[in-house]
mmCIF file of the N, C-alpha and C atoms, coordinates in Angstrom:
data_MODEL
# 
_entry.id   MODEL 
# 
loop_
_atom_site.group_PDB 
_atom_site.id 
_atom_site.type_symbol 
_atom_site.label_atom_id 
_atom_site.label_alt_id 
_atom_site.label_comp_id 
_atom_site.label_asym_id 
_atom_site.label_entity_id 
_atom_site.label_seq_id 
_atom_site.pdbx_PDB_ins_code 
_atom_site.Cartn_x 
_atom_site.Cartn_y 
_atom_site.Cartn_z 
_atom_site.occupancy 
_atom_site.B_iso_or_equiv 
_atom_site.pdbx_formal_charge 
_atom_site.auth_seq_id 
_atom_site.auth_comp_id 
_atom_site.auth_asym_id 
_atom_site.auth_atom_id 
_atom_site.pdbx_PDB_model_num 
ATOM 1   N N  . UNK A 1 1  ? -276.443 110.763 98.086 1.00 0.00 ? 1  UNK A N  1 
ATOM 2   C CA . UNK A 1 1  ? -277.784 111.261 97.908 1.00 0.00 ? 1  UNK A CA 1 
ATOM 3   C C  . UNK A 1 1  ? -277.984 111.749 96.474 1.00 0.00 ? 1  UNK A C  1 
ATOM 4   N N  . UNK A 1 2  ? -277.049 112.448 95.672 1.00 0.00 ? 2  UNK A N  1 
ATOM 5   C CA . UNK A 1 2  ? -277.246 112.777 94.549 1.00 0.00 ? 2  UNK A CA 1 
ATOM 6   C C  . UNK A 1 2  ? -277.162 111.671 93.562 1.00 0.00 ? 2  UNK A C  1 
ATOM 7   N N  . UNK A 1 3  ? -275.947 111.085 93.563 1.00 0.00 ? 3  UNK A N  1 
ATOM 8   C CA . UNK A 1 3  ? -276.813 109.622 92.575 1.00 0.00 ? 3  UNK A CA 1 
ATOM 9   C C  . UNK A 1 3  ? -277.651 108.967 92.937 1.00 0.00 ? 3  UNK A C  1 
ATOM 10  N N  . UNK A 1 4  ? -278.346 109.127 94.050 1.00 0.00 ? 4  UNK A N  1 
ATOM 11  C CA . UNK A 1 4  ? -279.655 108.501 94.307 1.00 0.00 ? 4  UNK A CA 1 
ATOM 12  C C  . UNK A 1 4  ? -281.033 108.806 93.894 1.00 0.00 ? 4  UNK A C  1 
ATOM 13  N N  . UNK A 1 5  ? -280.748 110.205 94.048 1.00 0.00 ? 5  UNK A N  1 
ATOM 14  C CA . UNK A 1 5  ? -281.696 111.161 93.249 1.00 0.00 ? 5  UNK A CA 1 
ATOM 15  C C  . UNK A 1 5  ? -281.914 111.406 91.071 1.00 0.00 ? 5  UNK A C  1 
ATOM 16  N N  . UNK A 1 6  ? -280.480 111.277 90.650 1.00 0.00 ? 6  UNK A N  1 
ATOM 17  C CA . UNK A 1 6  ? -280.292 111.506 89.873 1.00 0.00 ? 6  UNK A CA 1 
ATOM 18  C C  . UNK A 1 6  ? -280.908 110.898 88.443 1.00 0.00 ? 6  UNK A C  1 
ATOM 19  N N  . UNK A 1 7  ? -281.116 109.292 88.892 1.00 0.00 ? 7  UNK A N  1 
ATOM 20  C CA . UNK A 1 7  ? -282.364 109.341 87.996 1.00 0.00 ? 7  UNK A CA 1 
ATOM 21  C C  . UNK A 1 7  ? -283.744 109.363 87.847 1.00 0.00 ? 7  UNK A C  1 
ATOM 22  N N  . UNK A 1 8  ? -284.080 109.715 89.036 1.00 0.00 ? 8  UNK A N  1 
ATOM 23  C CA . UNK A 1 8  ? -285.528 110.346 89.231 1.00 0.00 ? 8  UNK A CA 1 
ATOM 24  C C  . UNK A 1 8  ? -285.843 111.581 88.990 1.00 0.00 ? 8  UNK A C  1 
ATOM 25  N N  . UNK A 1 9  ? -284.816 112.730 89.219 1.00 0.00 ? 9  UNK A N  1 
ATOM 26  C CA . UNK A 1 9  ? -284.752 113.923 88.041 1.00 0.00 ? 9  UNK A CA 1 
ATOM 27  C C  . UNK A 1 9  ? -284.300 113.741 86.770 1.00 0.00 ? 9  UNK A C  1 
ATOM 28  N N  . UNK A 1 10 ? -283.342 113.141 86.565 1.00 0.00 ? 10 UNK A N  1 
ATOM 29  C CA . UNK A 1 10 ? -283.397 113.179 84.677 1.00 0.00 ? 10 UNK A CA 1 
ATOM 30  C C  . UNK A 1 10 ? -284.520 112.233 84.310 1.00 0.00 ? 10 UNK A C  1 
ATOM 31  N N  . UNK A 1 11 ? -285.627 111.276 84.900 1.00 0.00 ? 11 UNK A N  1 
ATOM 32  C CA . UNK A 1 11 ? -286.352 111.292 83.659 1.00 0.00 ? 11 UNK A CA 1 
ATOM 33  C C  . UNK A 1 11 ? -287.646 112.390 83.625 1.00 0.00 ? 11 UNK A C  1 
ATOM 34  N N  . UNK A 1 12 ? -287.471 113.577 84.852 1.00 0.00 ? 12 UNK A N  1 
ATOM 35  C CA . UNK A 1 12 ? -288.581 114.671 84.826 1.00 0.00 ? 12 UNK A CA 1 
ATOM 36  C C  . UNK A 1 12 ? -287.789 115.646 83.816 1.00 0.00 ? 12 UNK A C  1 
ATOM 37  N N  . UNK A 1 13 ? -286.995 115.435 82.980 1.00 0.00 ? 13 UNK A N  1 
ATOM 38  C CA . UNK A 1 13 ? -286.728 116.210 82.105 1.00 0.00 ? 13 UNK A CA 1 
ATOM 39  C C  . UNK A 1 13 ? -286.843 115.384 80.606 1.00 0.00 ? 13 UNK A C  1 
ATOM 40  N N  . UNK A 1 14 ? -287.270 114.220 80.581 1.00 0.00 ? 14 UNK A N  1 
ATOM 41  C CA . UNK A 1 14 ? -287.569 114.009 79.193 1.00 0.00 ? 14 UNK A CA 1 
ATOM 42  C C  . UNK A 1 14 ? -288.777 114.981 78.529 1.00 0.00 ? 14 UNK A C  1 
ATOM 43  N N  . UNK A 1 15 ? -288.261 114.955 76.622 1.00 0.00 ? 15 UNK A N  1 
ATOM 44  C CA . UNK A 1 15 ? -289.461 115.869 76.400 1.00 0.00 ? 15 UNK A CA 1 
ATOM 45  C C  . UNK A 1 15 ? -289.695 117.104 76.590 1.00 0.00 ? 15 UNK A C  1 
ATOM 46  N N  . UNK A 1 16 ? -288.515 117.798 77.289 1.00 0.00 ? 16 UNK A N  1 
ATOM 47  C CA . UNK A 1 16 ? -288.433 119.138 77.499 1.00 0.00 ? 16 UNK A CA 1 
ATOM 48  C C  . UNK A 1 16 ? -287.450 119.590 77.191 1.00 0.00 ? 16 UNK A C  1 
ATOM 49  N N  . UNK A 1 17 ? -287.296 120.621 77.283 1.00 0.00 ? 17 UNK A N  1 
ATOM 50  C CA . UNK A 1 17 ? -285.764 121.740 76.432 1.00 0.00 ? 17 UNK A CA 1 
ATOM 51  C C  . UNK A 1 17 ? -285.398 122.736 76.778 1.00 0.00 ? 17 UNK A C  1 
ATOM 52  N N  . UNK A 1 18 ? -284.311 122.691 77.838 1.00 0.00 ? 18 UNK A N  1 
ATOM 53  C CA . UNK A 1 18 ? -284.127 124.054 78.501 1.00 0.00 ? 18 UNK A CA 1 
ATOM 54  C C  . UNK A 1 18 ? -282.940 124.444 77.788 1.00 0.00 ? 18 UNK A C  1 
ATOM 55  N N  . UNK A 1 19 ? -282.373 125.560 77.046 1.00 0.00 ? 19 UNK A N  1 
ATOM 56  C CA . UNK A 1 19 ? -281.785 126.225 76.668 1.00 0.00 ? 19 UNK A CA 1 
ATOM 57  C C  . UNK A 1 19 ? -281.406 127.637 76.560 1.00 0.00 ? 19 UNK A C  1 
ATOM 58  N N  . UNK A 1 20 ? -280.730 128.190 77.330 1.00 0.00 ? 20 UNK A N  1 
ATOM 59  C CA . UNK A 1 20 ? -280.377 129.272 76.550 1.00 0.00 ? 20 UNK A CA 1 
ATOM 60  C C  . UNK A 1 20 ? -280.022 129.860 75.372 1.00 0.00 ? 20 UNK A C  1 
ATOM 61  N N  . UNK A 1 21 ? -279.495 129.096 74.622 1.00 0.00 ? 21 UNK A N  1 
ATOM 62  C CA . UNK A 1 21 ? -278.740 129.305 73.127 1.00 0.00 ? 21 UNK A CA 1 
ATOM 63  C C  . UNK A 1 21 ? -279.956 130.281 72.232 1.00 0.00 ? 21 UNK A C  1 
ATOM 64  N N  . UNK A 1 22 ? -280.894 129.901 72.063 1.00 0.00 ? 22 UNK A N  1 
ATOM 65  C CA . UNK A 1 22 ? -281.412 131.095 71.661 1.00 0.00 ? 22 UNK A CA 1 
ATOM 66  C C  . UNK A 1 22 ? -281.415 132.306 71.883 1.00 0.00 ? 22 UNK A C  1 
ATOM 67  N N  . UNK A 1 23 ? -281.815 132.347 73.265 1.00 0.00 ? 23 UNK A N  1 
ATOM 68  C CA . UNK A 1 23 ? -281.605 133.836 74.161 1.00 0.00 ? 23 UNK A CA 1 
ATOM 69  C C  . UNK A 1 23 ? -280.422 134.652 73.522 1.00 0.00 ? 23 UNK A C  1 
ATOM 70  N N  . UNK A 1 24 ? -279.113 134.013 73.575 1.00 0.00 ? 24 UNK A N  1 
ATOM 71  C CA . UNK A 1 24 ? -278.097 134.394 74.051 1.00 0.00 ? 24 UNK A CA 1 
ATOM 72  C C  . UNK A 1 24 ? -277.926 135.954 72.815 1.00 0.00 ? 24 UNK A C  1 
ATOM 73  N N  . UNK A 1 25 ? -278.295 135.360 71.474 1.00 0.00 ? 25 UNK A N  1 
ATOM 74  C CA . UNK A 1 25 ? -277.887 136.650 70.786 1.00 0.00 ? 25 UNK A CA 1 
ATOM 75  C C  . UNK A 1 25 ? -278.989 137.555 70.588 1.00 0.00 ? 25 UNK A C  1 
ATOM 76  N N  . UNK A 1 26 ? -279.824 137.320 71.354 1.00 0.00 ? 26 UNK A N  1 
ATOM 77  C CA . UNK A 1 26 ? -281.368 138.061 70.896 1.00 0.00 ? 26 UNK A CA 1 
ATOM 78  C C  . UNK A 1 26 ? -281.811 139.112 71.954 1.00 0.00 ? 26 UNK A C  1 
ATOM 79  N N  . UNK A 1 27 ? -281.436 138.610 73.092 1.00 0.00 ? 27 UNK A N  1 
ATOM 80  C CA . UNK A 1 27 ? -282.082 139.365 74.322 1.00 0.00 ? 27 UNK A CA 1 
ATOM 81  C C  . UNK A 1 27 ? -281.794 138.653 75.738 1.00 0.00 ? 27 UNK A C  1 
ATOM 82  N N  . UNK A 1 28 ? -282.625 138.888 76.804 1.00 0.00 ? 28 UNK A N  1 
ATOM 83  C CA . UNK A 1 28 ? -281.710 138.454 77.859 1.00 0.00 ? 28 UNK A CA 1 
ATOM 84  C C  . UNK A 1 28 ? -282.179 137.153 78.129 1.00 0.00 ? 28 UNK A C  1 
ATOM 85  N N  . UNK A 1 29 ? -281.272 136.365 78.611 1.00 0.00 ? 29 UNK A N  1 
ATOM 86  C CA . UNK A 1 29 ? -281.542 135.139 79.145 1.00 0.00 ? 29 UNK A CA 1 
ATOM 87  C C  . UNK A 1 29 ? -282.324 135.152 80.389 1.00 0.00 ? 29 UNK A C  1 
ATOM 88  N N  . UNK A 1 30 ? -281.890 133.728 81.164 1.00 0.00 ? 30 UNK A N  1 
ATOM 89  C CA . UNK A 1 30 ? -282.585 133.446 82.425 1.00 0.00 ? 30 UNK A CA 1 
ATOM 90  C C  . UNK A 1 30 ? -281.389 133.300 83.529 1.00 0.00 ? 30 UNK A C  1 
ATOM 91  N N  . UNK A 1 31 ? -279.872 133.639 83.141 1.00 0.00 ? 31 UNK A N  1 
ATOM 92  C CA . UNK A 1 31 ? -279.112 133.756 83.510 1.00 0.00 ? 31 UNK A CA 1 
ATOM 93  C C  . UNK A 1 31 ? -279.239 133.995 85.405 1.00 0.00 ? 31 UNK A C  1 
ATOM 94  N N  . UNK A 1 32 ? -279.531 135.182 85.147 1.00 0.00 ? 32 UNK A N  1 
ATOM 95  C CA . UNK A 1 32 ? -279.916 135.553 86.519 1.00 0.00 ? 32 UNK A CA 1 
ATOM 96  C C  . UNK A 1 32 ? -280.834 134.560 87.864 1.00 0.00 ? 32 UNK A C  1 
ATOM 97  N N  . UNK A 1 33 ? -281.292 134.255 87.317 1.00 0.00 ? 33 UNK A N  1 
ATOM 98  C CA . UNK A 1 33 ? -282.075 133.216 87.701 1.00 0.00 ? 33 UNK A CA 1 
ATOM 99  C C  . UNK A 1 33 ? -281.597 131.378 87.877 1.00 0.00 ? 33 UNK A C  1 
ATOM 100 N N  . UNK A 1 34 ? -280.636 131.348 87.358 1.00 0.00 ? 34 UNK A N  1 
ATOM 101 C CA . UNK A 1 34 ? -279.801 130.183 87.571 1.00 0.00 ? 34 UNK A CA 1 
ATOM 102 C C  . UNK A 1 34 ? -278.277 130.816 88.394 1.00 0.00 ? 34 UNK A C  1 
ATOM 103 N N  . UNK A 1 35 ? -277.526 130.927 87.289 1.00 0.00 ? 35 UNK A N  1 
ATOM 104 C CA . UNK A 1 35 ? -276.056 131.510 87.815 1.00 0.00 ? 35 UNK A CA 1 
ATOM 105 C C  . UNK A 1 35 ? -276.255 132.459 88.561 1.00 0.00 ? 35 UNK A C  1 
ATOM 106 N N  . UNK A 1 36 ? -276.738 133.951 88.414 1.00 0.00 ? 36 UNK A N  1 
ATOM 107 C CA . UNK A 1 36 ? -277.226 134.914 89.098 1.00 0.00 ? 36 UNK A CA 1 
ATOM 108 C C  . UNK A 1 36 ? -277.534 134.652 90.969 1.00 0.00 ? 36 UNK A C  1 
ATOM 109 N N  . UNK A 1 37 ? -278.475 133.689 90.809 1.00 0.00 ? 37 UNK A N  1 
ATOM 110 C CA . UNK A 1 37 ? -279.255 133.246 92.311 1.00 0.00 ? 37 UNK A CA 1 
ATOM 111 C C  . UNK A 1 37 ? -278.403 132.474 93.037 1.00 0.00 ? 37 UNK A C  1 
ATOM 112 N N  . UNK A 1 38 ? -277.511 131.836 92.110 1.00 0.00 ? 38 UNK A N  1 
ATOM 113 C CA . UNK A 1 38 ? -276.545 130.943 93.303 1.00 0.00 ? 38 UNK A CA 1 
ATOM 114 C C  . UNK A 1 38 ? -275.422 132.045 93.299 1.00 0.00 ? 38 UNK A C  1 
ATOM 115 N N  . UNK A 1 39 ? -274.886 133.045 92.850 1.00 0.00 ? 39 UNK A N  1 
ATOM 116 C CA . UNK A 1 39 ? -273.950 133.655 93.270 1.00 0.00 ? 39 UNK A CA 1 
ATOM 117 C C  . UNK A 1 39 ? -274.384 134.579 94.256 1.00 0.00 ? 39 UNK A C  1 
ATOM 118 N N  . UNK A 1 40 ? -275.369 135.148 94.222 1.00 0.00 ? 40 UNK A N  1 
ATOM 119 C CA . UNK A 1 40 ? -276.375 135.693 94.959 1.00 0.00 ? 40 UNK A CA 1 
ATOM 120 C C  . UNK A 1 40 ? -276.206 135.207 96.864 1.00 0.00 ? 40 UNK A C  1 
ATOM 121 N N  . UNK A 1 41 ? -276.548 134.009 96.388 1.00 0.00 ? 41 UNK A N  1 
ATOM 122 C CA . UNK A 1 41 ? -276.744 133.174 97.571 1.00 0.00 ? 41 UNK A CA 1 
ATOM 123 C C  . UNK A 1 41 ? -275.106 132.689 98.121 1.00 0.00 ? 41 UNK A C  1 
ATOM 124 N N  . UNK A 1 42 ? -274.481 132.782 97.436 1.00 0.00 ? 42 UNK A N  1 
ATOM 125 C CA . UNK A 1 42 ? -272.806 132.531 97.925 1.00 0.00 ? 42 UNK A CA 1 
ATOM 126 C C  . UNK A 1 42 ? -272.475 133.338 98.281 1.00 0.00 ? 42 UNK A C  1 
ATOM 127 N N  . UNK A 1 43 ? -272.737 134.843 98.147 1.00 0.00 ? 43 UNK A N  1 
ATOM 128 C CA . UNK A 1 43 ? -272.202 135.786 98.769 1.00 0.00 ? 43 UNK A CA 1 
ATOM 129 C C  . UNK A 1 43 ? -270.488 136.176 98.603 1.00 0.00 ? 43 UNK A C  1 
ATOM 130 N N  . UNK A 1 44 ? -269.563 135.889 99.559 1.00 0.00 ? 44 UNK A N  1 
ATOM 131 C CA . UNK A 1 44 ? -268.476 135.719 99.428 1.00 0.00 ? 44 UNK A CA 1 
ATOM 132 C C  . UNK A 1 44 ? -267.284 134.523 99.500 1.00 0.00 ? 44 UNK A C  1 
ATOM 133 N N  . UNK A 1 45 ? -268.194 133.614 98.977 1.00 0.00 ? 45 UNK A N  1 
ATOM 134 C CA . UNK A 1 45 ? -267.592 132.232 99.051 1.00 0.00 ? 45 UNK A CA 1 
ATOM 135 C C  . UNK A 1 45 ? -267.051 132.100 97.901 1.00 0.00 ? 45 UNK A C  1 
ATOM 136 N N  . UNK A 1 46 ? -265.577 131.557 97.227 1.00 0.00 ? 46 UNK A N  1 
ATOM 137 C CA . UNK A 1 46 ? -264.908 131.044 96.514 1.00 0.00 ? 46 UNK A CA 1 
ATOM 138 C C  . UNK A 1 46 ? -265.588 130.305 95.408 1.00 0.00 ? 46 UNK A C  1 
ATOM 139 N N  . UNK A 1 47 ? -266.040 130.780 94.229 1.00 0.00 ? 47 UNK A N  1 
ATOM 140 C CA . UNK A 1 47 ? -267.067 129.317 93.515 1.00 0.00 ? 47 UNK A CA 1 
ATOM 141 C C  . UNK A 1 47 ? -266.317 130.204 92.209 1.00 0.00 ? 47 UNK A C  1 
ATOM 142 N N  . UNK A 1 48 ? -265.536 129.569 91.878 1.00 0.00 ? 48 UNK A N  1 
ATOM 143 C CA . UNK A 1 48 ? -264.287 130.529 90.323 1.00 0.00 ? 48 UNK A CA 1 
ATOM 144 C C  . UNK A 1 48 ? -265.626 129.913 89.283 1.00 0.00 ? 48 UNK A C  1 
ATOM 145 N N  . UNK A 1 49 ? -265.656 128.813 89.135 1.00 0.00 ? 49 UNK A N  1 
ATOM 146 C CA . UNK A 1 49 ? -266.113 128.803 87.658 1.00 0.00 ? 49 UNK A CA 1 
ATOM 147 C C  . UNK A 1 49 ? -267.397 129.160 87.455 1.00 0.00 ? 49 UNK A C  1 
ATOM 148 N N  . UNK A 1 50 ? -268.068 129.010 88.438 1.00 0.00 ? 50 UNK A N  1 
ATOM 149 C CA . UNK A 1 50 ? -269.375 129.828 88.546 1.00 0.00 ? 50 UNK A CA 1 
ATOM 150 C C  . UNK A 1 50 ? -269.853 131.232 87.937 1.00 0.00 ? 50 UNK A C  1 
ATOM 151 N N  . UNK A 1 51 ? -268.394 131.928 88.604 1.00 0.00 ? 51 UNK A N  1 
ATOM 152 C CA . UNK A 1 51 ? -267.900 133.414 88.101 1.00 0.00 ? 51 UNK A CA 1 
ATOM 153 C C  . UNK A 1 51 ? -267.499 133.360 86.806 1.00 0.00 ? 51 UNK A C  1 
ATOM 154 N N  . UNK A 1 52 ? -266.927 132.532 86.103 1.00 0.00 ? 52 UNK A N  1 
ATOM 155 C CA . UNK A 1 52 ? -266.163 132.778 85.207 1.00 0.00 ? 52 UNK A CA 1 
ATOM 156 C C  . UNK A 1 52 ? -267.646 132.286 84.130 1.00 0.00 ? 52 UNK A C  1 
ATOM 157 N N  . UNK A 1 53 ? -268.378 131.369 84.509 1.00 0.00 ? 53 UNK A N  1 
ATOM 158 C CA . UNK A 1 53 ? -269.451 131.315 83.239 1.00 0.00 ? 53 UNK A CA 1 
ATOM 159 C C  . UNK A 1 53 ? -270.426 132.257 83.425 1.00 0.00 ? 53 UNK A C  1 
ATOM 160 N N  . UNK A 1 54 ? -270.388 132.600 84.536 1.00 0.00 ? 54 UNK A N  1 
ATOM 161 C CA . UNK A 1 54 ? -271.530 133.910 84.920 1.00 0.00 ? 54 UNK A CA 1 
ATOM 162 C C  . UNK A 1 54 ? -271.116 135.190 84.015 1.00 0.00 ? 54 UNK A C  1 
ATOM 163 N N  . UNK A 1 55 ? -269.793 135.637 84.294 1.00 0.00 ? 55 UNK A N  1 
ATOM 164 C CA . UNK A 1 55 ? -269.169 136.568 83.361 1.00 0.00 ? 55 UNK A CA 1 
ATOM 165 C C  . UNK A 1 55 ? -269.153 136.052 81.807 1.00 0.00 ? 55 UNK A C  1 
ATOM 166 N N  . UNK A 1 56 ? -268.930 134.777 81.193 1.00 0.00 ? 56 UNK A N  1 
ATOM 167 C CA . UNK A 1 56 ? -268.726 134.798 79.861 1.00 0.00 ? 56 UNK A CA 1 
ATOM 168 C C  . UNK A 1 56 ? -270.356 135.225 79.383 1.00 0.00 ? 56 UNK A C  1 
ATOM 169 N N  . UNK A 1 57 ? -270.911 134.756 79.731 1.00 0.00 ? 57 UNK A N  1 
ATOM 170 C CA . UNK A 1 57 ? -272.385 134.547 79.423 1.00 0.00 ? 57 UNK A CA 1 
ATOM 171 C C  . UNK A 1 57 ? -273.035 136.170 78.719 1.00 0.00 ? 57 UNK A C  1 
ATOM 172 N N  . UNK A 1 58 ? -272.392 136.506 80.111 1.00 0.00 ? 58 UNK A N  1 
ATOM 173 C CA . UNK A 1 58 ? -273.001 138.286 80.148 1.00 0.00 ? 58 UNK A CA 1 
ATOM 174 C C  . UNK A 1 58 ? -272.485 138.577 79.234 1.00 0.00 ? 58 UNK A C  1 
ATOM 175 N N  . UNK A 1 59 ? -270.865 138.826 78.700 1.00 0.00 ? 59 UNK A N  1 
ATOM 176 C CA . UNK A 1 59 ? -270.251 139.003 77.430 1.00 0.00 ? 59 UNK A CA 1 
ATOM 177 C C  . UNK A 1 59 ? -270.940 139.096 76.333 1.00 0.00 ? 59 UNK A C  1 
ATOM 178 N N  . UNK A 1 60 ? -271.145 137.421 76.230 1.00 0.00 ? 60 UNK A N  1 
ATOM 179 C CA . UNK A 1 60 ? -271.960 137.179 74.924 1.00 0.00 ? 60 UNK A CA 1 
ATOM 180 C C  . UNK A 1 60 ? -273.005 137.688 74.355 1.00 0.00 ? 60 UNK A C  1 
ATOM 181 N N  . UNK A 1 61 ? -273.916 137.838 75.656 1.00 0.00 ? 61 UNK A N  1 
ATOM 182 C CA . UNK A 1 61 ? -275.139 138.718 75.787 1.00 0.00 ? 61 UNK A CA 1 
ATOM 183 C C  . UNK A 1 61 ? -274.799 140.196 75.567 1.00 0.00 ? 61 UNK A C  1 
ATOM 184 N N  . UNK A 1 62 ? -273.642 140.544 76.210 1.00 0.00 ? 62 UNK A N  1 
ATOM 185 C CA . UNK A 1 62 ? -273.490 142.272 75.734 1.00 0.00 ? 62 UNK A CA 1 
ATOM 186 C C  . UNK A 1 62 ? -273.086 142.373 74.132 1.00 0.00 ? 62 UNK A C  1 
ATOM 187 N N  . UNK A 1 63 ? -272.034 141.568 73.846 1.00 0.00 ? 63 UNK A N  1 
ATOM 188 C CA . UNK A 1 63 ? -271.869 141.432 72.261 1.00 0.00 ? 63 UNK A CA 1 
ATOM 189 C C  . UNK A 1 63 ? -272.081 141.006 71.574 1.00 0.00 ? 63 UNK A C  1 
ATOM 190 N N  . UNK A 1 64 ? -273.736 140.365 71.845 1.00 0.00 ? 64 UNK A N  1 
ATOM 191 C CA . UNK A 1 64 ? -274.445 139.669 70.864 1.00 0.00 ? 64 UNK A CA 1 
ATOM 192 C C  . UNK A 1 64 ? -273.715 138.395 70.028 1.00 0.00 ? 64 UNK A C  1 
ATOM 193 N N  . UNK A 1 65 ? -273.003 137.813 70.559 1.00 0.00 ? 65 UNK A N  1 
ATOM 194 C CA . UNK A 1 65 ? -272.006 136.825 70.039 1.00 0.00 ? 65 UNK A CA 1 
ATOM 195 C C  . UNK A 1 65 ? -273.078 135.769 70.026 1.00 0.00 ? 65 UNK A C  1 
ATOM 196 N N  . UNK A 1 66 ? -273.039 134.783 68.869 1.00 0.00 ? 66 UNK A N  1 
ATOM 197 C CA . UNK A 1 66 ? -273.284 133.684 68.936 1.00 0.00 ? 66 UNK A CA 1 
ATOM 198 C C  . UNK A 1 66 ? -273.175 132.608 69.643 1.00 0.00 ? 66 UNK A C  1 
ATOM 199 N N  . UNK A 1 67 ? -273.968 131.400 70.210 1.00 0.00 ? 67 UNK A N  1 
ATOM 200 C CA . UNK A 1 67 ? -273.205 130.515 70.885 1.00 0.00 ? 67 UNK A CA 1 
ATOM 201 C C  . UNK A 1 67 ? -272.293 129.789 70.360 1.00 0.00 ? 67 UNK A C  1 
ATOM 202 N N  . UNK A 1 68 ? -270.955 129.178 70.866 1.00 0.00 ? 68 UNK A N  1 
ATOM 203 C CA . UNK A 1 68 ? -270.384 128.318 70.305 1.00 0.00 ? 68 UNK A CA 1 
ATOM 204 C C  . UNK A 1 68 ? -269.268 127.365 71.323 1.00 0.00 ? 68 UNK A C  1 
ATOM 205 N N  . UNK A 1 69 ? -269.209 126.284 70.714 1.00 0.00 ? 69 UNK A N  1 
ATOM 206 C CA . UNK A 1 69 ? -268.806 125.855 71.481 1.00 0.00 ? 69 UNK A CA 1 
ATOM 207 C C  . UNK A 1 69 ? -267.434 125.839 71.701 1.00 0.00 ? 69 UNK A C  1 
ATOM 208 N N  . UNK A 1 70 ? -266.654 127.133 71.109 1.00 0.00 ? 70 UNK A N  1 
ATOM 209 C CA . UNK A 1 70 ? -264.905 127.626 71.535 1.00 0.00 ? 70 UNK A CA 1 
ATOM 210 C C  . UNK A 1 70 ? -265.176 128.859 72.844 1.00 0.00 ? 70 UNK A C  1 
ATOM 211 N N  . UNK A 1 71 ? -266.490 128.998 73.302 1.00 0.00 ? 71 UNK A N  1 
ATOM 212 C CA . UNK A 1 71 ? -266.686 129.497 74.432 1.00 0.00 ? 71 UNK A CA 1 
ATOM 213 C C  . UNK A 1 71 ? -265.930 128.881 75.963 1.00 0.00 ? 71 UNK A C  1 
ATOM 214 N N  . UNK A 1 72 ? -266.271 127.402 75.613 1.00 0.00 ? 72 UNK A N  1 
ATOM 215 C CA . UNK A 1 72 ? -265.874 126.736 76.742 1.00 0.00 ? 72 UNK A CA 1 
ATOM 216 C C  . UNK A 1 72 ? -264.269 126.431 76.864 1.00 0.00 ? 72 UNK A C  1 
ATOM 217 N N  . UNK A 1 73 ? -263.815 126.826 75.430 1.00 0.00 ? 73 UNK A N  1 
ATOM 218 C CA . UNK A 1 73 ? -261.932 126.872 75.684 1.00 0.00 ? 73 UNK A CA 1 
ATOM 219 C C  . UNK A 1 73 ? -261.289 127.692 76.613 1.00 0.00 ? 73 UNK A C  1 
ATOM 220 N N  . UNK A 1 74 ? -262.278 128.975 76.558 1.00 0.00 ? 74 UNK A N  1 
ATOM 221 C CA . UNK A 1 74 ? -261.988 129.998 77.250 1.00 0.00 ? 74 UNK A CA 1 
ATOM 222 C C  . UNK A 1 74 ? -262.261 129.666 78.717 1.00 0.00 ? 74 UNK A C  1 
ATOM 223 N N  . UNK A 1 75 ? -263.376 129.071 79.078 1.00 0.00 ? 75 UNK A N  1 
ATOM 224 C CA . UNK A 1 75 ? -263.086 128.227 81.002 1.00 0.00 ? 75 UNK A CA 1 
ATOM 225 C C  . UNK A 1 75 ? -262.298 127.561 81.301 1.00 0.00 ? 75 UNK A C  1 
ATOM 226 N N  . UNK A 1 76 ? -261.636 126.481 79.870 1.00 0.00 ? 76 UNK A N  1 
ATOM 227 C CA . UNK A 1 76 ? -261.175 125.122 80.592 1.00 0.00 ? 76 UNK A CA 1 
ATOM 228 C C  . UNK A 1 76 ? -259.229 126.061 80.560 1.00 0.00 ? 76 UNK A C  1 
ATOM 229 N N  . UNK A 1 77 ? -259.339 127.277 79.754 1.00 0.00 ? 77 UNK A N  1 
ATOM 230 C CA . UNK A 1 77 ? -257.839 127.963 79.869 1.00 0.00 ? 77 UNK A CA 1 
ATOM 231 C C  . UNK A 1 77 ? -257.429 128.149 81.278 1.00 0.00 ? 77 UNK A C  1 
ATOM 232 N N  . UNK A 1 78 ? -256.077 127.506 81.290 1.00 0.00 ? 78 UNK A N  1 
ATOM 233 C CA . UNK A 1 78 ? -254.974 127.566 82.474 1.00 0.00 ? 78 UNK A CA 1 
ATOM 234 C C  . UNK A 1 78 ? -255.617 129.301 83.247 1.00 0.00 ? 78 UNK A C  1 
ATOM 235 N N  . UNK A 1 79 ? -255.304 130.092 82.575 1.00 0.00 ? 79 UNK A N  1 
ATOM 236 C CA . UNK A 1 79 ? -255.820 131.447 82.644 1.00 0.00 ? 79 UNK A CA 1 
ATOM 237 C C  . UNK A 1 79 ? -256.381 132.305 82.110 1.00 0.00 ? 79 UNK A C  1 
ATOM 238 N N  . UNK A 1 80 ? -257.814 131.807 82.189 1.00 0.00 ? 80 UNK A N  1 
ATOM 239 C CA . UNK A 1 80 ? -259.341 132.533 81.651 1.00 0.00 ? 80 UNK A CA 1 
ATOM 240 C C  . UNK A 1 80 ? -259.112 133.846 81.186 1.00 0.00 ? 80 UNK A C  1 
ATOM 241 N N  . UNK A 1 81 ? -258.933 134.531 80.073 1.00 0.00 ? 81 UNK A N  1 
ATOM 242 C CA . UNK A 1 81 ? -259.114 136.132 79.952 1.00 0.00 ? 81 UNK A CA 1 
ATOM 243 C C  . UNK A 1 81 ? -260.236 136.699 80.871 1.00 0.00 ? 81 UNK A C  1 
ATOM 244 N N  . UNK A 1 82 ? -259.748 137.799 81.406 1.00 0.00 ? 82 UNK A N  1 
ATOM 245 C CA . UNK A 1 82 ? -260.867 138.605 81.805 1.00 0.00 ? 82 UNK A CA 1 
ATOM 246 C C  . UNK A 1 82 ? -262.208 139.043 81.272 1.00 0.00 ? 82 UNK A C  1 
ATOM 247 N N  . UNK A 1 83 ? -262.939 138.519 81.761 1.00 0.00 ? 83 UNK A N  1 
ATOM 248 C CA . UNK A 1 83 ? -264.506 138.430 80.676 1.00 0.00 ? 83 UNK A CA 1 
ATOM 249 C C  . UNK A 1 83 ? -265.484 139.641 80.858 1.00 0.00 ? 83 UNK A C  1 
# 
């Protein structure tokens, strides 16, 4: 069902630009509202990386860090530092 779907939603995203990267060192994102709502909705179900970008995110946002892309070294690590 999802590759069935899949290119009938990506072409409702031509022409548009969803990003956080701006947000990230300025003020708050929409975080909550993506990652936020599905952890929300998982409750106590097992979803690690979910958690683990949910937590880096907030980080960045608390320490005004830039985006970059040695962020994602830190998910794909054997063992993620505590974020």
């Amino acid at each position: 069902m999802a590759r069935l779907l899949a290119f009938p939603f990506a072409r409702t995203l031509r022409a548009s630009y969803r990003s956080m990267a701006c947000d990230l060192p300025n003020g708050p994102t929409e975080l909550d509202n993506f990652n936020g709502h599905l952890l929300e909705r998982a409750s106590d179900r097992d979803l690690p990386l979910h958690r683990q970008v949910y937590a880096l995110v907030r980080r960045v946002e608390r320490e005004g860090l830039a985006p970059d892309l040695r962020w994602l070294d830190e998910l794909s690590a054997p063992t993620s530092p505590s974020v």
